[in-house]
KEDO-378188 format. One record per residue (C-alpha): residue number from 1; x, y, z. Coordinates in steps of 0.5 Angstrom, whole numbers, plus 500, padded with zeros to 3 digits. Example, Ala and Ser with C-alpha at 12.3 -4.5 7.8 and 13.67 -1.06 7.14 Angstrom:
// KEDO-378188
+-----+-----+-----+-----+
: pos :  px :  py :  pz :
+-----+-----+-----+-----+
:   1 : 525 : 491 : 516 :
:   2 : 527 : 498 : 514 :
+-----+-----+-----+-----+
This chain:
// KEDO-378188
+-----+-----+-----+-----+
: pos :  px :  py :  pz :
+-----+-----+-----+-----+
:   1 : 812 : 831 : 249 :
:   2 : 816 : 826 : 245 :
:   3 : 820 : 825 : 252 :
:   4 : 814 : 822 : 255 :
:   5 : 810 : 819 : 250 :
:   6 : 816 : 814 : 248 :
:   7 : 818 : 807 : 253 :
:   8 : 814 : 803 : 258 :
:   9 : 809 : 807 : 262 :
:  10 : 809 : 803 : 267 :
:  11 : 817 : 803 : 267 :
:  12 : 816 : 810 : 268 :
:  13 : 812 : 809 : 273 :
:  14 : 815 : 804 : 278 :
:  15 : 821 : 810 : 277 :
:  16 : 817 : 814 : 280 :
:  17 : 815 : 809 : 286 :
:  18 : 822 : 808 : 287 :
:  19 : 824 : 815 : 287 :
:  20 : 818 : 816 : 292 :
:  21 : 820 : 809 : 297 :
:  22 : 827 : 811 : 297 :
:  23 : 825 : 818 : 300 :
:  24 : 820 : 815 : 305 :
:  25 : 825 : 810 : 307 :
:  26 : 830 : 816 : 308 :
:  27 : 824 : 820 : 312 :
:  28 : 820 : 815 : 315 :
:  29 : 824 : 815 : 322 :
:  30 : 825 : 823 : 322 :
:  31 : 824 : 827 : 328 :
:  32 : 819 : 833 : 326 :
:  33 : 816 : 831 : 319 :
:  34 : 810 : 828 : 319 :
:  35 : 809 : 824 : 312 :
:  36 : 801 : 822 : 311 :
:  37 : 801 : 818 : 305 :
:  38 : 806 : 813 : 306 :
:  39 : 801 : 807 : 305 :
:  40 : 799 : 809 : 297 :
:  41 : 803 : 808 : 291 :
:  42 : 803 : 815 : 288 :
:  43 : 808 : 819 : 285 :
:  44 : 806 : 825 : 291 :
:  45 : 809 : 825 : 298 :
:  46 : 804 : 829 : 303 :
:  47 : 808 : 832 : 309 :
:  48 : 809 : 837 : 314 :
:  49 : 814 : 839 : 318 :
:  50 : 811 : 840 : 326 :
:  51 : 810 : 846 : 328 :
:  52 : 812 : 850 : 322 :
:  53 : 806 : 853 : 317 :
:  54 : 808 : 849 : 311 :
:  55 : 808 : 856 : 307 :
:  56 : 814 : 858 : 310 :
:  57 : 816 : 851 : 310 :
:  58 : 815 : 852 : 302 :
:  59 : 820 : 858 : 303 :
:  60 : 825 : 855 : 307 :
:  61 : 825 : 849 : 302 :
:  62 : 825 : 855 : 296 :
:  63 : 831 : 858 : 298 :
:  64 : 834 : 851 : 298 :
:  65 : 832 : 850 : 291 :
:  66 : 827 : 845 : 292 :
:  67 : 820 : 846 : 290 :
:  68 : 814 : 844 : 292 :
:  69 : 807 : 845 : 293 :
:  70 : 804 : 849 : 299 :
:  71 : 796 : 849 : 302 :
:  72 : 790 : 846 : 301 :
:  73 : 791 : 843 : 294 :
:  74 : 784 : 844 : 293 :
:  75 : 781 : 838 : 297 :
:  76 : 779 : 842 : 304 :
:  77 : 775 : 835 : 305 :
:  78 : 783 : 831 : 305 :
:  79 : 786 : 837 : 310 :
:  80 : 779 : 836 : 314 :
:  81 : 781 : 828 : 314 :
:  82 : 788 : 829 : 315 :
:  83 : 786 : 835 : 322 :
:  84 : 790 : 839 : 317 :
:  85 : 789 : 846 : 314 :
:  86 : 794 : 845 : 310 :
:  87 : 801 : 841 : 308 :
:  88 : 807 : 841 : 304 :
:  89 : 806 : 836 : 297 :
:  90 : 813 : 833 : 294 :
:  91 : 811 : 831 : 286 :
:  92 : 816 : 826 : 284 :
:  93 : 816 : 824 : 277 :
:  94 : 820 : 821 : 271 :
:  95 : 826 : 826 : 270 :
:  96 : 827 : 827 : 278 :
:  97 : 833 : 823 : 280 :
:  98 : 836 : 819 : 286 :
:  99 : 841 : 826 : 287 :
: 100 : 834 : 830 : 286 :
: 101 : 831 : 826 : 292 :
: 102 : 837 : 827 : 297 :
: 103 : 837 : 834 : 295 :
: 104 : 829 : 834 : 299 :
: 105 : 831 : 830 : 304 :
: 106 : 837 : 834 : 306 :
: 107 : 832 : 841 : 305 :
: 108 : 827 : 837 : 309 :
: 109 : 831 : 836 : 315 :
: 110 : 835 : 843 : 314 :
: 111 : 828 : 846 : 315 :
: 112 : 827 : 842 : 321 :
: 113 : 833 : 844 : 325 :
: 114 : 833 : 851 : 323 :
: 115 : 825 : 852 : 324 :
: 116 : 827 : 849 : 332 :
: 117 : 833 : 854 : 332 :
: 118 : 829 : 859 : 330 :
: 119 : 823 : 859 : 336 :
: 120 : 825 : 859 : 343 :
: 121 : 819 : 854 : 344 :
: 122 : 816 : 850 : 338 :
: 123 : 808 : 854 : 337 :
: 124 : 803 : 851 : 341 :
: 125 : 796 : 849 : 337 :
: 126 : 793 : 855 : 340 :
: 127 : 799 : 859 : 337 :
: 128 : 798 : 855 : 330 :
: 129 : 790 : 857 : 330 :
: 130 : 792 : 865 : 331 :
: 131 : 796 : 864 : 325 :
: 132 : 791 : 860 : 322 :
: 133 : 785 : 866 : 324 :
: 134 : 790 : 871 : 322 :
: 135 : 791 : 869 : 314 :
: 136 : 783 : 868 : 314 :
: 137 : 782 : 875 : 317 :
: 138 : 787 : 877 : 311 :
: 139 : 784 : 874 : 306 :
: 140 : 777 : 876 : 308 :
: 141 : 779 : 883 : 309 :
: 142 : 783 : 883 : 302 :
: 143 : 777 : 881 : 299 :
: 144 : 773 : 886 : 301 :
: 145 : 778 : 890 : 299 :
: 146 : 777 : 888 : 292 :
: 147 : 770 : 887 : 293 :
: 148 : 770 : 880 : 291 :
: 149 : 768 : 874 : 294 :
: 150 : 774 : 870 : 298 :
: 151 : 774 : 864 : 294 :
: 152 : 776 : 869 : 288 :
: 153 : 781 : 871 : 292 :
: 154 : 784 : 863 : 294 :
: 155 : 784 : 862 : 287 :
: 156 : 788 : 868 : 285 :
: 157 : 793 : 866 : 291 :
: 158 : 793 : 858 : 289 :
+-----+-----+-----+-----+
């Protein structure tokens, strides 16, 4: 708490937006990845890597040892905006550093080329949807199950 507490806030800030802008500008341009708030000054990058489910993109990245968050993040309305059911989110924050931000990069484009090598042809939105339908019936069954509702289940997931 003291770590946070102490020092200019908008230095910390701008810390964050640098470290943001320098992977923005490293990813900008890169075959598969689709960033959504480039154009907002946050410390949060919202992305998907085309034709990947973002939780197996989380996987992927987690077996690198990045961590980022993957799903809705709790605003279905942004995701029906952004024609998305779910996305991959990057938080950078005070700690993080240059090195931190390499390592997601190279991780990012590490999942891209493995995700292509690993489909003999990329998914096609009818197959996204399937997959989309299936973890929907699986929730819904699920829910049944434990004879509770489906947002209780979501929640509980999250």
């Amino acid at each position: 708490i003291d770590f946070i507490s102490k020092g200019n806030r908008i230095k910390k800030y701008q810390h964050t937006l640098n470290l943001r802008n320098y992977v923005l500008d490293k990813l900008s341009n890169e075959k598969g990845i689709t960033i959504y708030n480039k154009d907002f000054d946050t410390n949060l990058i919202t992305l998907n890597i085309d034709d990947v489910h973002p939780h197996d993109v989380a996987s992927f990245l987690d077996q690198q040892n990045v961590c980022v968050r993957a799903g809705h993040h709790c605003n279905q309305l942004a995701m029906r905006y952004l024609e998305q059911n779910s996305t991959i989110r990057a938080s950078i924050s005070i700690y993080n550093t240059v090195e931190d931000c390499d390592v997601l990069i190279k991780a990012l484009k590490e999942t891209w080329i493995r995700a292509k090598s690993n489909y003999e042809s990329a998914p096609t939105e009818t197959n996204k949807k399937k997959m989309d339908d299936a973890y929907n019936d699986y929730l819904e069954a699920l829910s049944k199950a434990l004879e509770v509702n489906n947002y209780e289940i979501r929640y509980a997931l999250w």
